[in-house]
N, C-alpha and C positions, 0 to 999 in steps of 0.2 A: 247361774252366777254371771253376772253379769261383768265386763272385764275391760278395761281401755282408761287411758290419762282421762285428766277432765277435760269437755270438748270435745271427746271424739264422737260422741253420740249413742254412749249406752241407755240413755233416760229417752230418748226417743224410740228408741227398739225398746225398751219397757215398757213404756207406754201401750205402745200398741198389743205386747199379750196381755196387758190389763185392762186394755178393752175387749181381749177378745175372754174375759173371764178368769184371768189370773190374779191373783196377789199381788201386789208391788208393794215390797218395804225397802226402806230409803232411809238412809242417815239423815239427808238434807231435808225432807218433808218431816222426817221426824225433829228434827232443831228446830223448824221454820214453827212448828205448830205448838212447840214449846213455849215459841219469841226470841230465839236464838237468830240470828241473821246474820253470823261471824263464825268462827271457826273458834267453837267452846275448848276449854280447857280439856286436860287431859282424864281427868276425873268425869267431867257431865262423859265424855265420847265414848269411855268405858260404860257407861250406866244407859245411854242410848244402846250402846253394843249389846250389851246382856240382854235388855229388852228387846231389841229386835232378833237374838236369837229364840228367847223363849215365844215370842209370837212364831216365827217360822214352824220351832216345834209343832207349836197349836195346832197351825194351819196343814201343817204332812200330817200329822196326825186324825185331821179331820177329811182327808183327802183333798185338797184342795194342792190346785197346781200354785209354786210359787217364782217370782222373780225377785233376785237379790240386785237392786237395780244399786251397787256399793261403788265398787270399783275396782279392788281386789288387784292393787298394784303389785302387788308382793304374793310370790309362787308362797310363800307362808301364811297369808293369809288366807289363801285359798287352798291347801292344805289343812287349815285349822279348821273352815266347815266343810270341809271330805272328811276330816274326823271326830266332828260333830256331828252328822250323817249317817256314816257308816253304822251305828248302832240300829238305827233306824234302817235299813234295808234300803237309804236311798243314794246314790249316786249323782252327784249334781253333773250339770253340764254346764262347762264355763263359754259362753259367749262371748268371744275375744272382739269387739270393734277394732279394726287395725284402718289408722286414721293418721295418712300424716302430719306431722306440723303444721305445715301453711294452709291445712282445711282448720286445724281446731284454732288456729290465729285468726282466720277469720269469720269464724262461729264464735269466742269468746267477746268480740268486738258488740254485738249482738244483747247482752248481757246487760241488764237493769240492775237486777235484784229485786224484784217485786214480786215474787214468787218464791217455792220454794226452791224451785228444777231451774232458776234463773241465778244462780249464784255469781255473781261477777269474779272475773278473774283480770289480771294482770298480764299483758304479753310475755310481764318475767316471768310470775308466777305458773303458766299455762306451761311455757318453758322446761322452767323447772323439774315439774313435773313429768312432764314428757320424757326429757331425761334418765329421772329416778324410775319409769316403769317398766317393769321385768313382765315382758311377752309371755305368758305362757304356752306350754306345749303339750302335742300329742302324748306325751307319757305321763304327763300328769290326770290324765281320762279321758273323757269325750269332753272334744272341742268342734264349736263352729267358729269361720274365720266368718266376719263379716268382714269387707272393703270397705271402706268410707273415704272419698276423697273431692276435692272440688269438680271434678268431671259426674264423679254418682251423684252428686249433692242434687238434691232441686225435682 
């Protein structure tokens, strides 16, 4: 599970297990391939959601590694697929990107929107969110910290 504001660099670290053979399902490539290219209602992001849970199912169940490349700002959200999971004998590991502010300010700068994984954002909005997102921790399961900052960048 992939885990960090937007900006910090979780679609890049997903990226690269899905070249090396993994899964990537995405909210944003799933809107984008819809024709969505804005932040849909609350009813389509439900009905993304359930389908990206039942592909995930699919895919553990056919052995296949996955990455939830989402964002899983909220210790609840990422509790609700630990126990979506848990029936399934799997364990997720949360990849926490820890990214400060003035690196995802000046990666959101960057942003077109001509893609899926290019969503533009706002320096309030980037903000904002940075704000609202709740760190997860070691007692919530296994965690890796990745660093991300303008010195690691590049």
């Amino acid at each position: 599970m992939m885990c960090g504001p937007g900006g910090a660099g979780k679609t890049t670290y997903a990226k690269r297990l899905e070249r090396a053979g993994w899964i990537r399902l995405s909210f944003e490539v799933e809107f984008w391939d819809r024709g969505i290219t804005t932040m849909p209602d609350a009813a389509v992001v439900a009905e993304v959601a359930a389908e990206l849970k039942a592909r995930l199912l699919r895919h553990l169940t056919a052995g296949s590694d996955v990455v939830l490349d989402f964002g899983f700002w909220f210790r609840r959200q990422r509790d609700e697929y630990r126990a979506l999971l848990a029936p399934h004998g799997v364990v997720p590991e949360t990849v926490y990107v820890a990214t400060d502010l003035a690196t995802i300010l000046s990666r959101i700068g960057d942003r077109q929107g001509k893609g899926a994984d290019d969503w533009p954002l706002t320096e309030t909005t980037a903000a904002e969110y940075f704000a609202r997102f709740e760190p997860p921790s070691p007692e919530e399961g296994p965690l890796e910290v990745v660093r991300e900052n303008r010195r690691a960048r590049g």
